[in-house]
Every structure is written in structure tokens, then in C-alpha cells.
N, C-alpha and C positions, 0 to 999 in steps of 0.2 A: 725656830726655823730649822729646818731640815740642813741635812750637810751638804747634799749636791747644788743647790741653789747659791747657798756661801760660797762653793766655791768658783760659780760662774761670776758672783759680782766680783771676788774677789781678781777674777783674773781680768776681767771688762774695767774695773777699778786701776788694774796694774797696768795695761794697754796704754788706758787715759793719761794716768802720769807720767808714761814713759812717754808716750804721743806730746803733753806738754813740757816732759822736759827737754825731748829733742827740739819743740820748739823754741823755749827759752835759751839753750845753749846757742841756737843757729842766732838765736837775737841779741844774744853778748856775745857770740864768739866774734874774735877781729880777723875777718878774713884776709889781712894784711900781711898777717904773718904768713898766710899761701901763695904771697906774690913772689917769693926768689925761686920755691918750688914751679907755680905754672909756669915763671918764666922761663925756664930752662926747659922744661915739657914742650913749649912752645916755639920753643928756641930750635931744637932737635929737632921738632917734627917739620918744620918748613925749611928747614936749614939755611938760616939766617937768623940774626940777632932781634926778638921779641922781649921788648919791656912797659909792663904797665910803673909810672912811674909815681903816680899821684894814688888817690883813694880807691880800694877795691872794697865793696859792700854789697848787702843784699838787702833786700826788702820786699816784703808782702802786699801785692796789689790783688781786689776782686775783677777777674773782667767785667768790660761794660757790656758786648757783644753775646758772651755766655748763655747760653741756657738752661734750663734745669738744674741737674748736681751740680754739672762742672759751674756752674756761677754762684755756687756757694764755698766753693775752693778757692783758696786764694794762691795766686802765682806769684813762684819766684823772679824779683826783679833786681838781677844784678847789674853793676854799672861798676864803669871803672875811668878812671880821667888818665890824661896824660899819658896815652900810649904812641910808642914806637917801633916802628919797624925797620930794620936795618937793609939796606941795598943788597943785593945778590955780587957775587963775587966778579970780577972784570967790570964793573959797571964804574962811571963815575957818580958821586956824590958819597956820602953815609949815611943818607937817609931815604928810604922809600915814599915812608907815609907816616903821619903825624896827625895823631886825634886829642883833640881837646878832651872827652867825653861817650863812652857808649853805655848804652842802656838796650840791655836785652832780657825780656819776659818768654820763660820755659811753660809750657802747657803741661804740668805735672801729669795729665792720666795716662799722656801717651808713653811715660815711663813704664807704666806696665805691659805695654808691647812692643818696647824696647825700641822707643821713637823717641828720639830727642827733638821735641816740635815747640820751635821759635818763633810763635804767631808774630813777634815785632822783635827790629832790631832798629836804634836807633843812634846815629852818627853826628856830633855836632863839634863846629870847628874844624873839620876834614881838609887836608893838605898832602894832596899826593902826585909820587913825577912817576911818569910811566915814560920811559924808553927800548925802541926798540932799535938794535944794533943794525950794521949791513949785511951783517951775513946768519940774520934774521932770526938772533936768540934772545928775547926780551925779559924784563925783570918784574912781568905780575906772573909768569908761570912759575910754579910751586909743585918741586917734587917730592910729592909726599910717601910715595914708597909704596903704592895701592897697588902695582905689578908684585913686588916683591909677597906685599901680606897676601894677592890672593893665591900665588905660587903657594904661601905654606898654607894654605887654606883659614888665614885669619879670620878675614872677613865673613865667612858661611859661618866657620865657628861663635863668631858674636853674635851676629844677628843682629846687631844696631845701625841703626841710619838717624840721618841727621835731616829735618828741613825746617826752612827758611821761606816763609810765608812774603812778608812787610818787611820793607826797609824805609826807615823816617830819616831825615836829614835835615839839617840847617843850611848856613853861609857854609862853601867850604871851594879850594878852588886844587885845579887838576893840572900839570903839567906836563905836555906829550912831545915825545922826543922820537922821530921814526926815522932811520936813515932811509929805511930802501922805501920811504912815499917822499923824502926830502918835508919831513914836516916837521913843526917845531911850533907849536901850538899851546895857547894860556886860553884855560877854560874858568871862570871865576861864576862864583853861585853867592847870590844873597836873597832877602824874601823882598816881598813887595812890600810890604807894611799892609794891606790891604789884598782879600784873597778877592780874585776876578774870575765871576763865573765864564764855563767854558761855551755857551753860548753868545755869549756877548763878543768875546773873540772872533770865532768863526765865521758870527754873521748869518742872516737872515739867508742869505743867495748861496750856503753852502751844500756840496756835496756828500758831507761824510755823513755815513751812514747810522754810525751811534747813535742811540738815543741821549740827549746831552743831560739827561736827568740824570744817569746813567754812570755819567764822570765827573769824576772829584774839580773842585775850582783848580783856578793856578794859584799859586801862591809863590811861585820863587821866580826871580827875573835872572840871567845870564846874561854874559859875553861872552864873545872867544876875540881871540887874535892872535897872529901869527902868519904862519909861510906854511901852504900846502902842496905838493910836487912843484916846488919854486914857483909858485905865485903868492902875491900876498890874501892872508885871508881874514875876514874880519866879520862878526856879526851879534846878533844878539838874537833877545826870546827868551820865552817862560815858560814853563813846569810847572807841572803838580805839585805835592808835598810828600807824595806816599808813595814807591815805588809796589807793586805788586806783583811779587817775581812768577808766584805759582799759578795764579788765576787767568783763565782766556777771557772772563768775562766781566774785569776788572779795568777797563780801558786807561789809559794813562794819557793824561794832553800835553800835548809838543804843539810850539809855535814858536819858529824860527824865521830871520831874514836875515840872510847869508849872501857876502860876495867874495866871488876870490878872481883875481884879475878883472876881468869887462864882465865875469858872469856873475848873475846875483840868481839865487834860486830862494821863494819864500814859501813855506809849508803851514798848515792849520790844518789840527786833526786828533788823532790818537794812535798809539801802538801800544800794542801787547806786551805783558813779559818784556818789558824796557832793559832789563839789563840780558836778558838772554835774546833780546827783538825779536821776538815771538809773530811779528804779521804787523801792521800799517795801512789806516783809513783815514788820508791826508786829502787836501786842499792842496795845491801845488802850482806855483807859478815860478814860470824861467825865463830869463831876459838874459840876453847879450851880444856882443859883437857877432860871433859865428857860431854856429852846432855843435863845429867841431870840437871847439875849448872846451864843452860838458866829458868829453872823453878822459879828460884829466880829472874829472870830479866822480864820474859814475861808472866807467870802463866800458859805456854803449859807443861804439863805432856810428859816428854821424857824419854828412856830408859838410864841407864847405858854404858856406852861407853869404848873403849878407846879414844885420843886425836884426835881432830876430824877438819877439815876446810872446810865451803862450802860457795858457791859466786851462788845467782842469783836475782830475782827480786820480790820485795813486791811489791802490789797492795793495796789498802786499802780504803773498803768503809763503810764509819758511820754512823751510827743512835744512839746518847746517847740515844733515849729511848728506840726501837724494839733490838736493840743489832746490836754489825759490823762484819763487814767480811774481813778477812785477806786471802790473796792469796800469798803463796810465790811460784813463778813457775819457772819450765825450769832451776833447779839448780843441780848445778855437785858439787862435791868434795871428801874427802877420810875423812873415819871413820879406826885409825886405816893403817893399812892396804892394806882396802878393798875402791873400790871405790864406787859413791853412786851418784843417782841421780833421777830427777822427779819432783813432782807436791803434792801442800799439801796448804789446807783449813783450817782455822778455823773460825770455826761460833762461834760468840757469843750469836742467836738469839735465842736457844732452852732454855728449865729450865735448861741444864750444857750448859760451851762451850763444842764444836764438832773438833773433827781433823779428815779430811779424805785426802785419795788421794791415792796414785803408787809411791812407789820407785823400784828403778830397780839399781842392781849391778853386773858387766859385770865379775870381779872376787874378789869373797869375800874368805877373810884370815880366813879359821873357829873360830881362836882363839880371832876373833873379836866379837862374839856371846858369848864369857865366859862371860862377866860380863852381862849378860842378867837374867845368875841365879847364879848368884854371884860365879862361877865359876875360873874368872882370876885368875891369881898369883898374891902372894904378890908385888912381885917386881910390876907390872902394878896399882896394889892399891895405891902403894906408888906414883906412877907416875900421879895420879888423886887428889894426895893430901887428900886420904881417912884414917881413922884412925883403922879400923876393918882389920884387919887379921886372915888368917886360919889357924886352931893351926895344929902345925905340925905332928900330929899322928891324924890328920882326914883329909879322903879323900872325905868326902862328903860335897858337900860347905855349911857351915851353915851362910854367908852373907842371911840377910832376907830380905825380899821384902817389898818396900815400898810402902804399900798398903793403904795409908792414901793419897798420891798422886794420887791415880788410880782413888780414889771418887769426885775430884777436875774436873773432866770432861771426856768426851765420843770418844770414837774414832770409826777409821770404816779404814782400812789403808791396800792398799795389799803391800806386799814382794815379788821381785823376783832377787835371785841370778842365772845366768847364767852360771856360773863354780864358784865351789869351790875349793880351796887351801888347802890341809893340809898333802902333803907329798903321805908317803907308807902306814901309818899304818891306815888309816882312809880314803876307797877310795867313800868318799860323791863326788858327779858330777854337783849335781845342786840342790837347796830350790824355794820352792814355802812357803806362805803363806798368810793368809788371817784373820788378827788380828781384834776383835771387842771390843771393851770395853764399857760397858755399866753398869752404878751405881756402880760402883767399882767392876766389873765382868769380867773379862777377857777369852775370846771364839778362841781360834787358829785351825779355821777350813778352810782349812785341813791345817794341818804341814806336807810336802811332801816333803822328801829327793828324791834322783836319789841318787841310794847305789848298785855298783858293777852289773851294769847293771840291774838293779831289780830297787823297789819303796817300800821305807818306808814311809806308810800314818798313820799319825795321826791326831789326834783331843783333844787337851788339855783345860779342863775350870777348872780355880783358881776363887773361889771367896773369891774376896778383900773383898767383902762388909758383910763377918764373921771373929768372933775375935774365934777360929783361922782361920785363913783361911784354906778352904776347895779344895780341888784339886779331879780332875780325869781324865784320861788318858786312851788313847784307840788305840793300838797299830797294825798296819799289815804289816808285810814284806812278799814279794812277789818274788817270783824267783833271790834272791839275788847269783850273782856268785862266784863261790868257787876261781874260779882260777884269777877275778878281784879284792875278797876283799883283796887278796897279792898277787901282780903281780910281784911280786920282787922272789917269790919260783919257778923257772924254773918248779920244778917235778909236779906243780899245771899245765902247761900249757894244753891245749886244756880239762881239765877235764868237765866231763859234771855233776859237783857237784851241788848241788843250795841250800838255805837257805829259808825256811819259818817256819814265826812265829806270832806269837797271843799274845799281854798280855791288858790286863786290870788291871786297880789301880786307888783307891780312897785311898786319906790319910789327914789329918790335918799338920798343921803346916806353922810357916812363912818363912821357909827357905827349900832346898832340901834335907838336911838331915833329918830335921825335919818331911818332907812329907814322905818318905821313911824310915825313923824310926817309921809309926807310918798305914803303906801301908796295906790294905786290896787285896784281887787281885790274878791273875794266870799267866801266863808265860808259853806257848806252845813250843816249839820248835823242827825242824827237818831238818837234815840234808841229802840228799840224796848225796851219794859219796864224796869220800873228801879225806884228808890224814892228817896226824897228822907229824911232823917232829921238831927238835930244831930249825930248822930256820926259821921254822914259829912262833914258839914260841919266837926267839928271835923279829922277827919284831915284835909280837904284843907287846914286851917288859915284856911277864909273865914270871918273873924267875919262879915261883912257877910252872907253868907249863911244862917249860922247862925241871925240876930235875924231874916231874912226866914223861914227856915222857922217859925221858932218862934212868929212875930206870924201865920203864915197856919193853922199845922196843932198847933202847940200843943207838947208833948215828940213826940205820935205819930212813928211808922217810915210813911211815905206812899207808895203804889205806884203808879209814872208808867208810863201804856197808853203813851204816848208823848209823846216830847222832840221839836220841829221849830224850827231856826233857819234863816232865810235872811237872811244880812248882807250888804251891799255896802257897801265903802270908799272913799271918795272925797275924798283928801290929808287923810288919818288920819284923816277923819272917818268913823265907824262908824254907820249908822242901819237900826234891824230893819226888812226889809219884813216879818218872821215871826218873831215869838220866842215860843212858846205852847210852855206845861207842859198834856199833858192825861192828869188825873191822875185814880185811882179815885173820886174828890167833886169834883172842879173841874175848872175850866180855868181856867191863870193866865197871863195876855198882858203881855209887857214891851214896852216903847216906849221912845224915845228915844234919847239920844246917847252914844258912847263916842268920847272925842278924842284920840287918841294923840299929838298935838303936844305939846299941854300936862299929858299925861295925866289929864284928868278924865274926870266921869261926872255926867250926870246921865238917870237911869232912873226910869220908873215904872211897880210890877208892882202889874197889875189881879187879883184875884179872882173867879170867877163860880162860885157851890157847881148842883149837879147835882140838888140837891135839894134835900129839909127838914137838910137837916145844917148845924149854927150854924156858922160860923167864930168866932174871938175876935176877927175885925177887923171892922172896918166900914167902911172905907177904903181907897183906895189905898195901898202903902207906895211910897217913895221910896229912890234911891239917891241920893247925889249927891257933891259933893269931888273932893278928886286919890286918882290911883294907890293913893299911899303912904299916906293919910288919907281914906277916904272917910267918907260919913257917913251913916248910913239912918234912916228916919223914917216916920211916916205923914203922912198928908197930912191937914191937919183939916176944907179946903173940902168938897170932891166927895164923893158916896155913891158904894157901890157900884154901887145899881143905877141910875145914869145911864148908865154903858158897858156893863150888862150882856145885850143883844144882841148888840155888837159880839163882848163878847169873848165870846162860846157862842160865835159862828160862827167865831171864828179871823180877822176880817177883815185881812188884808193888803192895803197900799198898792198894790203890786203880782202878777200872779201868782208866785206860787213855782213854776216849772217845774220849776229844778234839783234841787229836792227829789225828785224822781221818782225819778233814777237812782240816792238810797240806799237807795230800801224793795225792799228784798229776804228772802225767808222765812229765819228762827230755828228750825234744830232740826228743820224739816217743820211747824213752825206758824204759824198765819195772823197775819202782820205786821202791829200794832198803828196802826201807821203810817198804812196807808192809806185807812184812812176819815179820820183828820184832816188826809190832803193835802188828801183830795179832799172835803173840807167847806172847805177853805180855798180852794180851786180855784172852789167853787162861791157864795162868799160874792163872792168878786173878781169872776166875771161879774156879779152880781146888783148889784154895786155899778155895775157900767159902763153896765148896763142903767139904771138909774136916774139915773146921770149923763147919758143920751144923750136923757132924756124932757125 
């Protein structure tokens, strides 16, 4: 044999043995005696106390997964029992975390590109307390000094990096301590004994979009319990077995039912990248007393409710730095009520988060909209677990707004009810709206009822973002019908009566009384044809009105040519320039004051008959009292016919101008109206005249 050939086997010979002696050393060496070394390595480098305290070893596994060469290579499988980690300094306990057992397999070839690649890492027996202080320095961050090494330029100099593919887990439980969420939460993990595919969970009627072939079974059942921003919190739900940190297209299955206070929220689905939450394709239903209590669980800014449940699907895409996007879409349920449904965004991506989207409700209960401005009854407060109550000699809700929530983020939201609900006395048909909220500013353009065949359009902006809050209010009713706003009064039918009205108001305050105890503003209104009757007065429920009908016209059904108010408000005080009923026999003139601070009244409605026809009164009657107790009467001083020139003529303080732009023709017929503007118009000159002599 030639010499150069000797010496290739020789050296191919010498390769081999050193190759199996490093073998056999790595399979007798006791890597035990490496554990007071790493420990300290590992001690320094997290800065805190790291000890493996049980068995450290290695072993040779083939992967299953493998192809080609690399599945003829076998991977390093180190394992180490009985590790601990020591708490970070100021913290209370001595212990962080505590493992029975890890098991982690190195992919040897990415050694040569200087990859330390950890296809699995595996955790059994895991016992870890995670707290975060109040002044929000907590003890899973780890300063490992990666500013300092790339300042000396460590990092570019090595060129090594590290990844972390799988993480496997057994039973292990988690303990969370958060001052600034007030949480204090026991998370416990066991397996099921039995793995349950992820179809069978979900259901046949689900929305998520995975393919469920697609994702691992569950295999592990949880709990949690505990106190979440001070409420109790308690639930359960199953897991996967295999987290997949790296992969998007590795889905991971969650199913959770969770309550904390009155709210329960249940999820079915999958997320990404579980421990970094990479995105979410959930099943999602939420029930509970109010909206508003989700604020404490999700930080979405929602209205006041009654008890509420809806079912549909989250979507969920992340970016921890630009901000994520949550889609909750295609979901039904009942608020209340009323029923509800649509499509709704939130961004986190702007300088606030953003909620937009479309609800639509096919029939809404009106008295689902009370606690919008704190209107509900006690009894529904009580049922929400609220501790604020209306005292009972005030009729105007003084529940305040919580306008400190409204500056926490932006919305953009429309509203559409399709039929409303609310009986005889209140013939609303249909709401539209178009809610904006921006810096704690609230824009409802338009608020658009369908009101007795007519349209009441409004435009309301609160701004949150003044102490007190400011409001203003911009009101139009249009062709409202006489004989729809109570369809229950037969002697209304076929009437060709209509309602049109004007007001405007700006006020301060955080609550509706408050706003209107404190109202700038005017109040138009006109009635062309109508009738006045006790049974209409009984439907709208005004005893007050009632006893006034009945002291001026007796049981009769009475038919009004025309209705005209002109009010001006000025810091809730209410005083008619023009408040004149002129009706088939008379004309009846109110005067006086309506105070919305303190809610009182006191009014007094004049008489003038049109002819020889008797009234049963001989007097003025009076209103007078609060809100919630008024009290009516006749007046025993004054006759009638002391003010009865004034009140033929309609005489107003002022001219009623605005009244002009309501009289508008009924039908093609001549508007009742406008001889009594324009008697009114003309009593006011004749008065100025007189005044100027």
C-alpha cells in the first residue's frame, strides 16, 4: 500500500476514535460536578440565587420529526431535577420558582452557525409566585446586562443567539401578586387524564377559523382564583400540552369560563405564540349585570346597562410595540330587554385606544336607555349591584356621569334601533344614532327618534374633558302627530293636529339635573289642532293636568285651534314669554315660573271663554310645589275678568318671533296657528306703543 493512502486512514482512523472517545467521556463524565460551577454562572448572570439541587445529566435522543442527516444525529438531552430560583431583592418570600424536573434537547447542527436551537424544553412540577409591587417594579424581569455587553460590543463580537422553539409542561401552579391591578390570583394546572379533541370542544355552531385538524387536543384542565382590581375572581378551562412559542401557524387551544363579580366572560378557540400572545381566533360570550363592569376586566369604556348577555367571535391581531387590534364581530344578544347586535373594533394603535363599529337592535325596550343618563329606577340600580340611589322627591336623575372613563379612550360607534317599545304613553318608532367620543368629548350627531309619525332630530355634545362638564343640546321636532302621540283617545282619530318644536340648551353640571338646574336656552313650541280631554291626560299620567282640565272644561273632549309656547331659560329658571291654549270657547294663558334647580312650579292658568258659554271656574287655577309633588288649586283672590283683555289678546312680555318658523300648512290646510301668532305679534306692538306714550 502506498504511503499517502496510510496516511488518510490513518488520520480518518484517529478522527473516529477521538469522535468515540469524546463520546464515551460525555457518557461517563458526572456532570454533577458542573453544578456548583453553572450555579454560580447563573447566579451572576440573573442576579439572584440560581441552584440546581438534584440530578444534572445528559443523554442521547434520535429526533422523531427529523429528516435526512440531521435524523441520523442524535441530540443532546439534558435534564436537571430540583431547581431553584431565588426572589429578587425588596420582594417578599425566598423563593421565586421551583421545579421538580427540566428536560431540554439542543439541535446540534445549528452549533455550526452559532445557534443554540432548543427544539423542546420541558417543565414538570412548576411552582412559581409572580408579584408586582405598586410602584410597578416586578420580580420575573431579569437584568441581564445586554445594554452594557452591546455598549462593549459583546454581542456582534459572538455572534450567538439562542432559540426556543416548544415548551412542554406538566401539573404546575402559578401565584400572582399585582398591587397597582389589586390582584392576588392562584393559577393551578393538572392534565386531564384523557386528551379532548379541540373540535369537540368548540362545537359544531363555532366561529373560529382554524382548521381544527390543525390544533393539538387539550390535554391539561386549570383553575384560577382569587381578587381581580377588587373583585372576586374565579374560573376554569383547558389547554394544550405544547406551547409553541415561535410558530404563527402552530395554534394553541384556550377554553376558559371566567367570573369576576356579576361578569362571567367564556372563550373557545386558539392563540398564537401563547406565551408572547402573538393574535386570538376565539368564541366569546359575556354576560352580566352592566357594560360598564367589563371596564375593569378589558379597559373598553362602555355604557351603563341593564343585565346583559352576548355570544360572538374575537379576532386578535398584536403588535406590543405599534399597538393591537381587537375585532369582536357578527355578535347577537339582549341588553336588558332589548335585543343587540353587529360588529365592533378596537384599536390600540392611535395616542388613545379607539372603539368603532354598527350595532343594530331589531326591538329596543326604551327603559333600556335609562341608565344611559342615570335615569333607571332604584329597583334596576339595585339589580346592577350599584350603591347610588334617587332620592325620592327628585324627579330629575342626578346619577352622574362618569366622565373620567370617557378620557381613557375614543370611539366612533353608530346606533340603530328599528322599532321601539314603550307601550301607549310614549309613541317613539324607531332611534338612529351616531356617537363620537373624542378626549373625553362626547358628539351624538344626529339623535334621531321617529316620534308619532314625525322626526325628532337632535345633536347633543357633553364635554367630559371640563370639570364641570359642559353640555349643549339642539333640538327639532317636525310634523309630530296629534292623533299618534295617543292612539289609545278614539276622539284624536283621523285629527289632522301636528307638533312642531325648537329648543336649544347649554348647561354645566355632571348629572341631568344638574345640567338643567343650571340650563341657558329656549323652548319653541306649537301645536296646530288637537284636543285637550281627561283621558288624555290620564294616559300621559298628569294628574295635575287632569284637575286643570277638568276645573276649566268640565268631563268634555275640548278641541285646540292652536297650542303656542315661547320659553326662555335662564340658570334653570323657566319663564313663558307665551304660553296660550286657544281653544274652540277660550283662550287659556299660563304665566309663571318653572325651576329646574330645585324642581318647583309655580304657574298660573288664566281663562277667557269666547262667548256666553259658562266655565265651572271663576278663577284663576294655580300650579304650584316640587317636581314629584305638585299641587293645584284655584286661586280664591282675582276674577276672571280682571286679566280678561290681556288674555284674549295672547299678550306676551316679549315678541314671539321664533314661533314663526313652526307654522307651517297640515294636510293643504290653513294653519290654525297663524292668526294666534299674529294676534300675539300684535298685542306686543300695541303694548310698546303704550309703553313709549
Amino acid at each position: 500500500m502506498k504511503r499517502a493512502p496510510k496516511i488518510g486512514i490513518g488520520i480518518v482512523g484517529g478522527l473516529v476514535a477521538l469522535v468515540l472517545l469524546l463520546v464515551l467521556f460525555v457518557l461517563l463524565f458526572d456532570f454533577n460536578t458542573l453544578k456548583p460551577t453553572l450555579n454560580e454562572r447563573v447566579s451572576a448572570a440573573l442576579g439572584r440565587d440560581f441552584a440546581i439541587n438534584g440530578d444534572l445529566g445528559l443523554d442521547w435522543d434520535r429526533p422523531e420529526d427529523e429528516q435526512g442527516l440531521a435524523a441520523w444525529i442524535p441530540w443532546p438531552h439534558v435534564h436537571a431535577e430540583d431547581i431553584t430560583l431565588a426572589n429578587a431583592e425588596g420582594f417578599d418570600g425566598d423563593t421565586m420558582a421551583k421545579i421538580e424536573r427540566v428536560d431540554a434537547w439542543l439541535a446540534p447542527l445549528g452549533l455550526f452557525a452559532k445557534r443554540v436551537s432548543l427544539p423542546r424544553i420541558a417543565f414538570n412540577g412548576a411552582d412559581a409566585t409572580l408579584i408586582r409591587q405598586a410602584d410597578g417594579r416586578d420580580n420575573w424581569t431579569f437584568d441581564l446586562g445586554s445594554d452594557a455587553a452591546a455598549d462593549e460590543g459583546d454581542t456582534e463580537a459572538s455572534g450567538w443567539s439562542v432559540n426556543v422553539e416548544e415548551i412542554a409542561f406538566d401539573k404546575g401552579e402559578v401565584h400572582y401578586r399585582d398591587a397597582t391591578l389589586d390582584a392576588d390570583i392562584d393559577l393551578a394546572v393538572e392534565p386531564l387524564g384523557k386528551a379532548i379533541p379541540f373540535a369537540q370542544v368548540t362545537g359544531d355552531d363555532s366561529a373560529v377559523e382554524t382548521d381544527p385538524g390543525a390544533v393539538r387536543d387539550y390535554v391539561f384542565g386549570w383553575t384560577i382564583d382569587g381578587r381581580f382590581r377588587g373583585a372576586p375572581l374565579s374560573g376554569k378551562g383547558k389547554i394544550g400540552g405544547v406551547l409553541a412559542l415561535k410558530s404563527d401557524t402552530t395554534p394553541f387551544p384556550v377554553q376558559a369560563d371566567v367570573s369576576s363579580g356579576s361578569t362571567r366572560v367564556q372563550i373557545a378557540g386558539t392563540i398564537s405564540q401563547p406565551l408572547n400572545f402573538g393574535g386570538a381566533d376565539l368564541d366569546v360570550s359575556f354576560s352580566g349585570a352592566s357594560l360598564d363592569n367589563l371596564y375593569r376586566l378589558t379597559g373598553v369604556t362602555l355604557p351603563p346597562t341593564p343585565a346583559y348577555s352576548t355570544r360572538g367571535h374575537l379576532t386578535a391581531e398584536i403588535d406590543h410595540e405599534k399597538g393591537s387590534t381587537f375585532a369582536y364581530r357578527n355578535f347577537a344578544g339582549q341588553i336588558g330587554d332589548s335585543d343587540i347586535a353587529g360588529d365592533l373594533t378596537f384599536d390600540q394603535k392611535g395616542e388613545r385606544p379607539k372603539l368603532s363599529g354598527e350595532l343594530v337592535s331589531k326591538q329596543l325596550l326604551f327603559a333600556d336607555l335609562a341608565p344611559l343618563i342615570g335615569a333607571d329606577s332604584n329597583e334596576h340600580k339595585a339589580e346592577r349591584g350599584e350603591s347610588t340611589r334617587q332620592p325620592a322627591d327628585k324627579v330629575l336623575p342626578v346619577e352622574e356621569f362618569d366622565t373620567d372613563s370617557w378620557a381613557a379612550m375614543d370611539a366612533d360607534v353608530k346606533f340603530t334601533a328599528k322599532r321601539i317599545q314603550h307601550g301607549d304613553t310614549l309613541p317613539l318608532s324607531d332611534l338612529y344614532t351616531h356617537l363620537v367620543l373624542d378626549g373625553g368629548e362626547i358628539l351624538l350627531d344626529p339623535l334621531r327618534f321617529g316620534v308619532a309619525k314625525g322626526e325628532l332630530n337632535t345633536t347633543v355634545r357633553l364635554e367630559g374633558n371640563k370639570s364641570p362638564l359642559a353640555a349643549r343640546a339642539d333640538l327639532h321636532a317636525r310634523r309630530l302627530q296629534l292623533d299618534e302621540i295617543v292612539p289609545a283617545v278614539e276622539a284624536l282619530d283621523g285629527s289632522l293636529g301636528e307638533i312642531n318644536a325648537d329648543a336649544s340648551f347649554t348647561g354645566t353640571g355632571n348629572s341631568v339635573a344638574a345640567l338643567l338646574g343650571s340650563a341657558d336656552g329656549r323652548l319653541t313650541v306649537l301645536i296646530d289642532r288637537g284636543a285637550i280631554s281627561r283621558n288624555l291626560m290620564e294616559l300621559a299620567g298628569l294628574n295635575v293636568g287632569n284637575y286643570v282640565v277638568g276645573k276649566l272644561f268640565g268631563d268634555e273632549l275640548v278641541k285646540i285651534n292652536c297650542a303656542a309656547a315661547d320659553i326662555p331659560i335662564e340658570q334653570g329658571l323657566a319663564t313663558p314669554n307665551v304660553f296660550v291654549f286657544d281653544t274652540e270657547n277660550a283662550i287659556v294663558n299660563i304665566t309663571g315660573d318653572i325651576d329646574f334647580g330645585p324642581e318647583s312650579l309655580d304657574l298660573t292658568i288664566t281663562p277667557k271663554s269666547k262667548g256666553p258659554r259658562l266655565f265651572t271656574l271663576r278663577s284663576p287655577l294655580y300650579v304650584r310645589g316640587s317636581f314629584a309633588d305638585p299641587s293645584p288649586g284655584v286661586k280664591a283672590g282675582p276674577l276672571l275678568a280682571r286679566g280678561a283683555a290681556a288674555v284674549a289678546l295672547g299678550v306676551a312680555a316679549t315678541p314671539a318671533a321664533s314661533l314663526l318658523a313652526l307654522v307651517s300648512p297640515t294636510g293643504g290646510e290653513e294653519n290654525q296657528c297663524g292668526p294666534v301668532i299674529e294676534r300675539i305679534r300684535n298685542a306686543s306692538e300695541d303694548n310698546g306703543a303704550d309703553g313709549g306714550q
